[in-house]
ChimeraX commands (.cxc) that place a marker at each C-alpha (Angstrom):
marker #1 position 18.52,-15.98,3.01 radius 0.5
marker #1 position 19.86,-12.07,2.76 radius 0.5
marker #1 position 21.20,-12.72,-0.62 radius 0.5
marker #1 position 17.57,-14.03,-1.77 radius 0.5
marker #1 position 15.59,-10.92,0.28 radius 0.5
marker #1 position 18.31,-8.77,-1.85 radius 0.5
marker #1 position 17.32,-10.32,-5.27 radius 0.5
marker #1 position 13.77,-10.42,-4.27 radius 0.5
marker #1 position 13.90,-6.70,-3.38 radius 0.5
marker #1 position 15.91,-5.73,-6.79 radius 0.5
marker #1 position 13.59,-7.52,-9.08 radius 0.5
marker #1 position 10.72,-5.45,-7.63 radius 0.5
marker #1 position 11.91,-2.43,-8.35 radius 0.5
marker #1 position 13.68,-3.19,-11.78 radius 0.5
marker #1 position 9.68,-3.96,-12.67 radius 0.5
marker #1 position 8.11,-1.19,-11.35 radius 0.5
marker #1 position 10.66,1.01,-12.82 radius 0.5
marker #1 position 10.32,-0.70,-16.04 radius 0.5
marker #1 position 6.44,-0.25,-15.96 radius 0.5
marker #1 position 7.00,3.34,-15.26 radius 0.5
marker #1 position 8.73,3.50,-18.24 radius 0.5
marker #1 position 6.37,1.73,-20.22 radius 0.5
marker #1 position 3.25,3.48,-18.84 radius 0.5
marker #1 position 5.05,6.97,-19.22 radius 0.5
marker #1 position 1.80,8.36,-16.92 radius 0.5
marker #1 position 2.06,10.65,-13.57 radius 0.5
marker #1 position 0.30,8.55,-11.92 radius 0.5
marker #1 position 2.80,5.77,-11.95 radius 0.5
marker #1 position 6.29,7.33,-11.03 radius 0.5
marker #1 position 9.32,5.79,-11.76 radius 0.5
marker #1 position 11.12,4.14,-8.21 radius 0.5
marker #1 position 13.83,6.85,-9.12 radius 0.5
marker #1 position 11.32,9.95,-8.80 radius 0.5
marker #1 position 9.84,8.09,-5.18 radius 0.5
marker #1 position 13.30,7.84,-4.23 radius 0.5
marker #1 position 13.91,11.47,-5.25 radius 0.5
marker #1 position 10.90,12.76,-3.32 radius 0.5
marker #1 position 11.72,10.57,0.03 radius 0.5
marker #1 position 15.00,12.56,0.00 radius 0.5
marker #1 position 13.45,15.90,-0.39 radius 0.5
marker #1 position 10.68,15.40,2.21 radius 0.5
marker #1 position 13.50,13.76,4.51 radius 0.5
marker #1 position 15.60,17.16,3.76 radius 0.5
marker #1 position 13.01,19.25,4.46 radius 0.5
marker #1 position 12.43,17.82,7.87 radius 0.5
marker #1 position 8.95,17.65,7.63 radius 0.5
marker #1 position 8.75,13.82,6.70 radius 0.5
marker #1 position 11.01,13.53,10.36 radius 0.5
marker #1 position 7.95,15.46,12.08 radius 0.5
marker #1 position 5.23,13.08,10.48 radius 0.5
marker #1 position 6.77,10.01,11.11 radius 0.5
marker #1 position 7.23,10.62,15.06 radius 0.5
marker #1 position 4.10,11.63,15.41 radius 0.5
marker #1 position 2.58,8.29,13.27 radius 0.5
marker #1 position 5.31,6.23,14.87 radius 0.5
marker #1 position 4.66,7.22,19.04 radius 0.5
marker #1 position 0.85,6.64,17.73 radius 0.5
marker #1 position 1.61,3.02,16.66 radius 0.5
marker #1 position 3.77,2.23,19.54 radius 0.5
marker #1 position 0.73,3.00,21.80 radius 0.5
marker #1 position -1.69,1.63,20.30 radius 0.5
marker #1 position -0.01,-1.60,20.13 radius 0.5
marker #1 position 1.79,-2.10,23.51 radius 0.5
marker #1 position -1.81,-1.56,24.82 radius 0.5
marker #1 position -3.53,-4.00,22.73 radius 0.5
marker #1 position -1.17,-6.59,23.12 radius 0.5
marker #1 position -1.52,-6.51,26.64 radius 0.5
marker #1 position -5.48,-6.56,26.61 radius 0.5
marker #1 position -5.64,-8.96,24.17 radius 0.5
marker #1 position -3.20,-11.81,26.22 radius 0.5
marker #1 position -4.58,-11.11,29.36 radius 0.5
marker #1 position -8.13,-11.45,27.93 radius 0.5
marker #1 position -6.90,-14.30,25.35 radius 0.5
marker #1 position -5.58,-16.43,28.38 radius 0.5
marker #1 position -8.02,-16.28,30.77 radius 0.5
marker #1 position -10.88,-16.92,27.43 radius 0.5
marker #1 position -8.86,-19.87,26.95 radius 0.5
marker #1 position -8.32,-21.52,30.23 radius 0.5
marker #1 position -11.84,-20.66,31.67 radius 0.5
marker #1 position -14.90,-21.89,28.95 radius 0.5
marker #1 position -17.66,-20.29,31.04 radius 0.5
marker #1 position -15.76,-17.12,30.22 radius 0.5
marker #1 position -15.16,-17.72,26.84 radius 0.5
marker #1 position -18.82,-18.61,25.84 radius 0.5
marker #1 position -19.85,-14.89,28.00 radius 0.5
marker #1 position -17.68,-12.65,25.96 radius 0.5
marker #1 position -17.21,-15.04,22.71 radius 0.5
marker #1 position -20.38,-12.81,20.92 radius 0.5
marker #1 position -18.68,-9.28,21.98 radius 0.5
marker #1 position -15.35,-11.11,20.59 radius 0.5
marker #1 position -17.18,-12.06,17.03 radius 0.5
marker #1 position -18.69,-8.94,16.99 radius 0.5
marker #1 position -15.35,-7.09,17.82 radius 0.5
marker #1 position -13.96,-8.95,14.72 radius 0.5
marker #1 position -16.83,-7.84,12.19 radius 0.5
marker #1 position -17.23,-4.36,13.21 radius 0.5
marker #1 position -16.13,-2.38,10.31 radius 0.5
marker #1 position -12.81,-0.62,11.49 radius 0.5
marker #1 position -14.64,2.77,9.32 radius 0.5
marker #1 position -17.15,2.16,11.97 radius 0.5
marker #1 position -15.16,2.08,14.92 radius 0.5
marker #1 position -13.32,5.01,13.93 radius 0.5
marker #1 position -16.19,7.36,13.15 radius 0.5
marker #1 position -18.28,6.54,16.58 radius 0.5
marker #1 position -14.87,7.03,18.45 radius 0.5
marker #1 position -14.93,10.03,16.83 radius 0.5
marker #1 position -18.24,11.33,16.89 radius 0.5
marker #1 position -18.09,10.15,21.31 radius 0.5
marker #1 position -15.11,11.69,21.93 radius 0.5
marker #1 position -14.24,14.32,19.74 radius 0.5
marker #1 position -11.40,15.00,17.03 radius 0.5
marker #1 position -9.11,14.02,19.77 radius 0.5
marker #1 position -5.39,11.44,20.33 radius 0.5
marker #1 position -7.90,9.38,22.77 radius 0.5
marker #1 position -10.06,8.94,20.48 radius 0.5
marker #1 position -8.01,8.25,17.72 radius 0.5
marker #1 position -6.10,5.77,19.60 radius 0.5
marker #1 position -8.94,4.31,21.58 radius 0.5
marker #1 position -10.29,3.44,17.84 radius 0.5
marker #1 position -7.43,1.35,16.61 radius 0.5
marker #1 position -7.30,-0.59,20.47 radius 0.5
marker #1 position -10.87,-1.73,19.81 radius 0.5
marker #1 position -10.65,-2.48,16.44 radius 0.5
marker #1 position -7.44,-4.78,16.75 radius 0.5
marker #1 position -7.70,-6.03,20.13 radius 0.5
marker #1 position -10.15,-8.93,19.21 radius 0.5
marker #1 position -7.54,-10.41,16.32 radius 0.5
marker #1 position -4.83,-10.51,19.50 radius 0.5
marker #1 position -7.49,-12.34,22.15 radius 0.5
marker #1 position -8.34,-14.77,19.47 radius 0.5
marker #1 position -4.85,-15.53,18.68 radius 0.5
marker #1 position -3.98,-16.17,22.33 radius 0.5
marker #1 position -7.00,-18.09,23.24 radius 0.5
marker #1 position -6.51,-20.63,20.44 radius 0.5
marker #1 position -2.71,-21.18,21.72 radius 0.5
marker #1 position -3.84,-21.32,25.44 radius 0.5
marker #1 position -6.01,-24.28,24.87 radius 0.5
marker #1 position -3.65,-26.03,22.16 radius 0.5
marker #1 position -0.80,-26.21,25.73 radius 0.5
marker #1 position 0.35,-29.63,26.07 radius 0.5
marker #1 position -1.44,-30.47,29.26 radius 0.5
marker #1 position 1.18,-33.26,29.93 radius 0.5
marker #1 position 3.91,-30.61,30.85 radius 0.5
marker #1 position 1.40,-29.07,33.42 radius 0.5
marker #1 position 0.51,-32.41,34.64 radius 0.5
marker #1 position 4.15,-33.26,35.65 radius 0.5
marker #1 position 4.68,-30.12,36.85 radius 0.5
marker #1 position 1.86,-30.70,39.79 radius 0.5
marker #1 position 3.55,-34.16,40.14 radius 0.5
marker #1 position 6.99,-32.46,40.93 radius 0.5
marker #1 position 5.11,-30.05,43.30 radius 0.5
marker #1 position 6.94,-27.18,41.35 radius 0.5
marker #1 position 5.25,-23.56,42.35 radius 0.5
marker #1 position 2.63,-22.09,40.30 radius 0.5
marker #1 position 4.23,-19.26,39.72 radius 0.5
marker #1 position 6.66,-21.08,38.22 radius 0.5
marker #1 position 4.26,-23.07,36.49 radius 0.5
marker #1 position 2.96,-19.73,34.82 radius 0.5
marker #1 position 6.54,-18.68,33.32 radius 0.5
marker #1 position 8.39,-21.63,33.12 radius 0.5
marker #1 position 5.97,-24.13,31.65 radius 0.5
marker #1 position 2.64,-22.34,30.52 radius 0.5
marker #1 position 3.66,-19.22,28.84 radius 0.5
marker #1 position 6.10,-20.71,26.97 radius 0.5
marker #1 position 3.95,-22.93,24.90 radius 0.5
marker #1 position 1.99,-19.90,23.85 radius 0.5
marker #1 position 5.24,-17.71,22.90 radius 0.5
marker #1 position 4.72,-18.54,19.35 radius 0.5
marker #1 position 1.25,-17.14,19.06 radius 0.5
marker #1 position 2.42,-14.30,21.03 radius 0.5
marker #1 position 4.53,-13.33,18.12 radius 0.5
marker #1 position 1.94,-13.98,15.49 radius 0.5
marker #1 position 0.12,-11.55,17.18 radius 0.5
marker #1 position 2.55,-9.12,17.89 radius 0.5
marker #1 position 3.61,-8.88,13.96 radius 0.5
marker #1 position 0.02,-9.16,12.53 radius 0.5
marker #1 position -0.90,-6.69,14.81 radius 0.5
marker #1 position 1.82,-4.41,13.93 radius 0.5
marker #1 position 1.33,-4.72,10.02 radius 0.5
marker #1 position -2.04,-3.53,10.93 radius 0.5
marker #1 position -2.37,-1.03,13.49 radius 0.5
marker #1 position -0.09,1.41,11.73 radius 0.5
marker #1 position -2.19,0.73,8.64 radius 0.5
marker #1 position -5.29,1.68,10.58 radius 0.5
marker #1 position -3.45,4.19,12.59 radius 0.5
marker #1 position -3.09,5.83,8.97 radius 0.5
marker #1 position -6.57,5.33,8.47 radius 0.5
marker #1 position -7.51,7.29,11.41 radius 0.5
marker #1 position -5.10,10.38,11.13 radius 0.5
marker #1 position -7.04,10.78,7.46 radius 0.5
marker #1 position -10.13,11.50,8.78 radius 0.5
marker #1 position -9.76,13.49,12.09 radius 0.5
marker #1 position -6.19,14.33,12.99 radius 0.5
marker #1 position -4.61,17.07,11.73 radius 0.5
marker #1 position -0.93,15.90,11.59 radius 0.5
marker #1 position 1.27,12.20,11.51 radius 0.5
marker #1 position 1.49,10.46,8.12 radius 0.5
marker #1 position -2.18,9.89,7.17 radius 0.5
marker #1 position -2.91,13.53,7.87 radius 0.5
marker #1 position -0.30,14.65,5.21 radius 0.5
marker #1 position -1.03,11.61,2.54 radius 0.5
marker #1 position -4.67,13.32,2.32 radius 0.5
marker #1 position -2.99,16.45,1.68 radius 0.5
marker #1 position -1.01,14.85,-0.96 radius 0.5
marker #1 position -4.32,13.36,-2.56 radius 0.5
marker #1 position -6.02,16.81,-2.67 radius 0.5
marker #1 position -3.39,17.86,-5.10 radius 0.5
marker #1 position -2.96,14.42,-6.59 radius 0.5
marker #1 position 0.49,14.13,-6.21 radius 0.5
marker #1 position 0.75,10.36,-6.05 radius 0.5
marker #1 position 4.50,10.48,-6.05 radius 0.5
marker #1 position 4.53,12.23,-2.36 radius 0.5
marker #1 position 1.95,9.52,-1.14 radius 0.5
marker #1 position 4.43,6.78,-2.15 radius 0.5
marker #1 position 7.42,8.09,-0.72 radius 0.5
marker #1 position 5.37,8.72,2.76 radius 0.5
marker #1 position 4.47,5.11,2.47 radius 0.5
marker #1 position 7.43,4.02,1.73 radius 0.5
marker #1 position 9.29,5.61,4.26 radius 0.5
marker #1 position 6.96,4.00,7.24 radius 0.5
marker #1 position 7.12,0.74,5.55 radius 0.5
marker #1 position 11.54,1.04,6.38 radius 0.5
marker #1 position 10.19,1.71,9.88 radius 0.5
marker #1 position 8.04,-0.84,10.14 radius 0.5
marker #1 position 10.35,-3.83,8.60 radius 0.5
marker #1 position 13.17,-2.20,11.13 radius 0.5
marker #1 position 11.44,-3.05,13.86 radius 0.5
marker #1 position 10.72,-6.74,12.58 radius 0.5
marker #1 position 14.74,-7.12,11.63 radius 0.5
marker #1 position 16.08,-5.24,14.59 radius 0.5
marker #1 position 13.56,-6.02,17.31 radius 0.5
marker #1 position 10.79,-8.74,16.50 radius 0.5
marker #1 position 12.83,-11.50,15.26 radius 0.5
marker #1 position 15.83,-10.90,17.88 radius 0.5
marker #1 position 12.82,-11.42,20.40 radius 0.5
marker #1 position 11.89,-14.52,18.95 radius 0.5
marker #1 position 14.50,-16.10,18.80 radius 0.5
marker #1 position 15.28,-15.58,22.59 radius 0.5
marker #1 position 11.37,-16.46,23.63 radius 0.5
marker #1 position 12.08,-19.67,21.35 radius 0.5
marker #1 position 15.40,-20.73,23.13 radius 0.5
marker #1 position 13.69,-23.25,25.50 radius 0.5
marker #1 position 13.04,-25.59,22.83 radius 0.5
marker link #1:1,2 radius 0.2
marker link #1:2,3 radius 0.2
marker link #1:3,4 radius 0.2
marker link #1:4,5 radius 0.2
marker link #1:5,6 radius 0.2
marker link #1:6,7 radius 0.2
marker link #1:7,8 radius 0.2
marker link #1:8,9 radius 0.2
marker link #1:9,10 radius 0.2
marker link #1:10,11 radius 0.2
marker link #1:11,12 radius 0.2
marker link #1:12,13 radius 0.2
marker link #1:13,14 radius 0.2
marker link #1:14,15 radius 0.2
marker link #1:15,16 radius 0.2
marker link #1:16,17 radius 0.2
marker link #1:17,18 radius 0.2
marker link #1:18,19 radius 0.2
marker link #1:19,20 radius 0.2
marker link #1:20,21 radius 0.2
marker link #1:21,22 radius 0.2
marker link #1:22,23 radius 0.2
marker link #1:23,24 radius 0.2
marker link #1:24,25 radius 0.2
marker link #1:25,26 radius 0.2
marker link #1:26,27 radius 0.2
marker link #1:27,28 radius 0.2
marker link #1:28,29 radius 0.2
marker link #1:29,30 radius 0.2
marker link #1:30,31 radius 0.2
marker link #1:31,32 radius 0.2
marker link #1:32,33 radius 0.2
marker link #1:33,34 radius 0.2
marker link #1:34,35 radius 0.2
marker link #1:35,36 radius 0.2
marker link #1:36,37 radius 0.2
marker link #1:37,38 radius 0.2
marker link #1:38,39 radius 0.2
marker link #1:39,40 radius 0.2
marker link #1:40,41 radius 0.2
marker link #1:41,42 radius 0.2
marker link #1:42,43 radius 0.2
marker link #1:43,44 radius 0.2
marker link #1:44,45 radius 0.2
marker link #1:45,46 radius 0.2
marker link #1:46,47 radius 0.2
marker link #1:47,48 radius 0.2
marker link #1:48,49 radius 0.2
marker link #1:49,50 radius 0.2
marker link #1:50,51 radius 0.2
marker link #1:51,52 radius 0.2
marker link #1:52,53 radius 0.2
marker link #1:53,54 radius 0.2
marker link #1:54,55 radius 0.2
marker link #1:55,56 radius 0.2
marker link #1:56,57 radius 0.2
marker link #1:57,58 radius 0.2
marker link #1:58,59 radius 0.2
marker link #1:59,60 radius 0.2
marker link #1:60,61 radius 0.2
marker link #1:61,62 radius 0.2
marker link #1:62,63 radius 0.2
marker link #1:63,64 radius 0.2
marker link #1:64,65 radius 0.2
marker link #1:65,66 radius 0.2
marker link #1:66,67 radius 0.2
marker link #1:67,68 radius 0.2
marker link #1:68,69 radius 0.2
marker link #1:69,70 radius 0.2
marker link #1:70,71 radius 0.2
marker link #1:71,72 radius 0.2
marker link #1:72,73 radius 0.2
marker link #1:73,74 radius 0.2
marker link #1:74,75 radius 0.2
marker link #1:75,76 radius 0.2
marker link #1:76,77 radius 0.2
marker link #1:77,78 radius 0.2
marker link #1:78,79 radius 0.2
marker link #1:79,80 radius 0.2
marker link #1:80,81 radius 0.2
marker link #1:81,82 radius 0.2
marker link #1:82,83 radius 0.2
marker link #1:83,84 radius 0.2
marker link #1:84,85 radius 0.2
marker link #1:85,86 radius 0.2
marker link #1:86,87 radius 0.2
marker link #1:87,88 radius 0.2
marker link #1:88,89 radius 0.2
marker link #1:89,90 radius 0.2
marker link #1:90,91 radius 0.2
marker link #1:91,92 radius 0.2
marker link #1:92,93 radius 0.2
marker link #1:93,94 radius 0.2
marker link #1:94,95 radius 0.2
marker link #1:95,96 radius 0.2
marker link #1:96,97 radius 0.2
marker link #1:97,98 radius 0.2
marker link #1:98,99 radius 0.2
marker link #1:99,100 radius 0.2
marker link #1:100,101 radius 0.2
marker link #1:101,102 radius 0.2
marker link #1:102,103 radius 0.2
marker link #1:103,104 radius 0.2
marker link #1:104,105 radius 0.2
marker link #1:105,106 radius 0.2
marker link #1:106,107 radius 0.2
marker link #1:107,108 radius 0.2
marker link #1:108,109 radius 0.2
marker link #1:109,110 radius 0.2
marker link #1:110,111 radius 0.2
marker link #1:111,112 radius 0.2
marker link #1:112,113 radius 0.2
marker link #1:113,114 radius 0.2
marker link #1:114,115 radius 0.2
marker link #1:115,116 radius 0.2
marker link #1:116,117 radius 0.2
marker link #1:117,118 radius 0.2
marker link #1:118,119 radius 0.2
marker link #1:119,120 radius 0.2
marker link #1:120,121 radius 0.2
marker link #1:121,122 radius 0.2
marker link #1:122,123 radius 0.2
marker link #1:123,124 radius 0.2
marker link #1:124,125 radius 0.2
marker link #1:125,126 radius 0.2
marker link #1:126,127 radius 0.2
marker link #1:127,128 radius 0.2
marker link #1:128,129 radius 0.2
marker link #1:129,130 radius 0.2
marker link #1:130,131 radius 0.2
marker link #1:131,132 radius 0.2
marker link #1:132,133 radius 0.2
marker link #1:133,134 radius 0.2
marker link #1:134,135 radius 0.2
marker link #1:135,136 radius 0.2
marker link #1:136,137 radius 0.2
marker link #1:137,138 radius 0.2
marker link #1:138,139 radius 0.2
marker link #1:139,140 radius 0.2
marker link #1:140,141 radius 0.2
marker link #1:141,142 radius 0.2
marker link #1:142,143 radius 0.2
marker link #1:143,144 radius 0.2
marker link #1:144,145 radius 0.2
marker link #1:145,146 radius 0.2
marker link #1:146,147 radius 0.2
marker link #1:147,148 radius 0.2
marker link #1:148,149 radius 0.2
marker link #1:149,150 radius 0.2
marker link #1:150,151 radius 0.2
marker link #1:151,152 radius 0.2
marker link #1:152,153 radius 0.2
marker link #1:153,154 radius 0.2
marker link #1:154,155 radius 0.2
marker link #1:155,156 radius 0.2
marker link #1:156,157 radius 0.2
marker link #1:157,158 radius 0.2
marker link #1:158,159 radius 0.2
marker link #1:159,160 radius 0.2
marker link #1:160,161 radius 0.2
marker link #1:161,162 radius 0.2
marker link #1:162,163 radius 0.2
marker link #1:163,164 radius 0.2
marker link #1:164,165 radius 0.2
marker link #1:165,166 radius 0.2
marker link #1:166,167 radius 0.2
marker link #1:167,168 radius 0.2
marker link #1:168,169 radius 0.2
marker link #1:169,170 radius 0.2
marker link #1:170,171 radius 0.2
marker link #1:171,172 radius 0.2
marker link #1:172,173 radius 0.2
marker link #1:173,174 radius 0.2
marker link #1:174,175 radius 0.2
marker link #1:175,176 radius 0.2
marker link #1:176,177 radius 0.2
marker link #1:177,178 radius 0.2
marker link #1:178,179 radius 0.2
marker link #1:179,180 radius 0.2
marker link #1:180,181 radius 0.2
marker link #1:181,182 radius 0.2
marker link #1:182,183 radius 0.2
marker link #1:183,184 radius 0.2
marker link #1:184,185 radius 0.2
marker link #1:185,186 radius 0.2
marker link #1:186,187 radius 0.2
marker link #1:187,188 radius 0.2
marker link #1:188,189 radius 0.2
marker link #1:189,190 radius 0.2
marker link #1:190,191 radius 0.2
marker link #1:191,192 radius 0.2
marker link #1:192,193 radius 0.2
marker link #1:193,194 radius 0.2
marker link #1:194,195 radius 0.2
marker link #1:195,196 radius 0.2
marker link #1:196,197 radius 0.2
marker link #1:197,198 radius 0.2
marker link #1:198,199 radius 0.2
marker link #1:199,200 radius 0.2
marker link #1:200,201 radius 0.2
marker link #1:201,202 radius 0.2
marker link #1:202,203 radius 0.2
marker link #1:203,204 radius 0.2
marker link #1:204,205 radius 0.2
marker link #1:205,206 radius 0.2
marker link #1:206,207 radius 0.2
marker link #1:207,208 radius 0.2
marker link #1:208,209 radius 0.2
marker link #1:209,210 radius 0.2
marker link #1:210,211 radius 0.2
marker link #1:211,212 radius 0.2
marker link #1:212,213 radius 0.2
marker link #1:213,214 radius 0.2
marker link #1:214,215 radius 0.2
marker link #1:215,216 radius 0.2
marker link #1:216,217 radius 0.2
marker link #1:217,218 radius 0.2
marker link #1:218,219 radius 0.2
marker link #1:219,220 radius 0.2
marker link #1:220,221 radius 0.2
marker link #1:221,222 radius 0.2
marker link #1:222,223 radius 0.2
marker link #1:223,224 radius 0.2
marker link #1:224,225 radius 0.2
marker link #1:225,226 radius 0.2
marker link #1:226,227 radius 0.2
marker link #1:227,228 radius 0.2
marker link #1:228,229 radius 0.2
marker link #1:229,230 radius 0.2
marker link #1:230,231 radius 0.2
marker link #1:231,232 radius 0.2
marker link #1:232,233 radius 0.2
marker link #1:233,234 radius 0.2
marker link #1:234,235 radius 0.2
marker link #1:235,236 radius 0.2
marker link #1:236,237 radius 0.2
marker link #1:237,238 radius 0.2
marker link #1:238,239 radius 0.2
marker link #1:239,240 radius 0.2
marker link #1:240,241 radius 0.2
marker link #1:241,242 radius 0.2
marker link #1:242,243 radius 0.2
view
């Protein structure tokens, strides 16, 4: 499985550096010249700076929604005269342009971190509660059943033999919510923060230096598969021991 990820990895950038070669434009550096750039911004310390700031951003913004959107997930899923009250705030949650979202956060609560980070909670929030509520209601109700049988506490009930069935879609959530908050999170340091990663890949646009923007990218994109190597999938696998 490593050796494959390896040779997957390789291949990609033996092509892109071959294309670079063949296109011969500035606009489509070689890997060697992103690599080259990663290390500079990396020695400089400012690419350190930017990446905190992006990173404690991120974290927020998605410990926050994941717990909104399992709480709210469950209890849509177990209760229908719940879900059919909030199902048209949850459709419209999920069709509200993100642009939208950002700029009215904005525009209510000033060029502030709340605001910023209240803007990627709504936006994502809905893909989490969705997520959830399809799991909660696809629980194997003969588990529960034979739990009342056995007279076993509900709070034992709750942890031992409900949650567990919805585990998986717990870490659906958590990575697709991941791969996009920090992409929004981007997004939203762009247009009204004045420092984290998005805030310097618009400074790197301005003077079109598309080789910068890469590196940037690239570097959160190590941070981001870290955390699925080093903490996601170690968390998996022990949600995923009971079966």
């Amino acid at each position: 499985m490593l050796q494959t990820r390896l040779l997957s990895i390789c291949a990609f950038i033996i092509i892109w550096q071959a294309l670079s070669i063949v296109l011969a434009s500035q606009v489509f550096p070689s890997s060697v010249d992103i690599g080259i750039k990663l290390f500079e911004h990396l020695v400089e310390g400012e690419l350190l700076d930017d990446l905190k700031i992006t990173l404690i951003r991120v974290v927020i913004t998605f410990f926050i929604t994941m717990i909104i959107g399992v709480f709210i997930g469950i209890i849509m899923g177990i209760s229908k005269k719940i879900d059919d009250v909030f199902d048209f705030l949850l459709v419209l949650g999920l069709n509200i342009p993100a642009l939208v979202v950002i700029v009215i956060c904005y525009i209510w609560f000033g060029l502030t971190d709340f605001a910023a980070l209240l803007a990627v909670i709504i936006n994502k929030v809905p893909i989490v509660i969705v997520n959830i509520r399809e799991g909660t209601r696809a629980i194997e109700t003969k588990y529960m059943d034979l739990a009342k049988v056995y007279k076993v506490p509900k709070k034992q009930v709750f942890f031992k033999v409900f949650l567990p069935q919805i585990y998986p879609y717990m870490m659906a959530s958590a990575r697709l919510s991941l791969s996009l908050i920090w992409k929004i999170v981007l997004v939203v340091e762009l247009l009204g923060r004045s420092d984290g990663i998005g805030f310097k890949i618009s400074m790197f646009f301005q003077f079109f230096d598309i080789t910068s923007i890469l590196a940037y990218s690239l570097a959160f994109i190590f941070i981001v598969m870290f955390i699925e190597m080093a903490i996601l999938k170690p968390l998996e696998n022990k949600m995923l021991e009971w079966k």
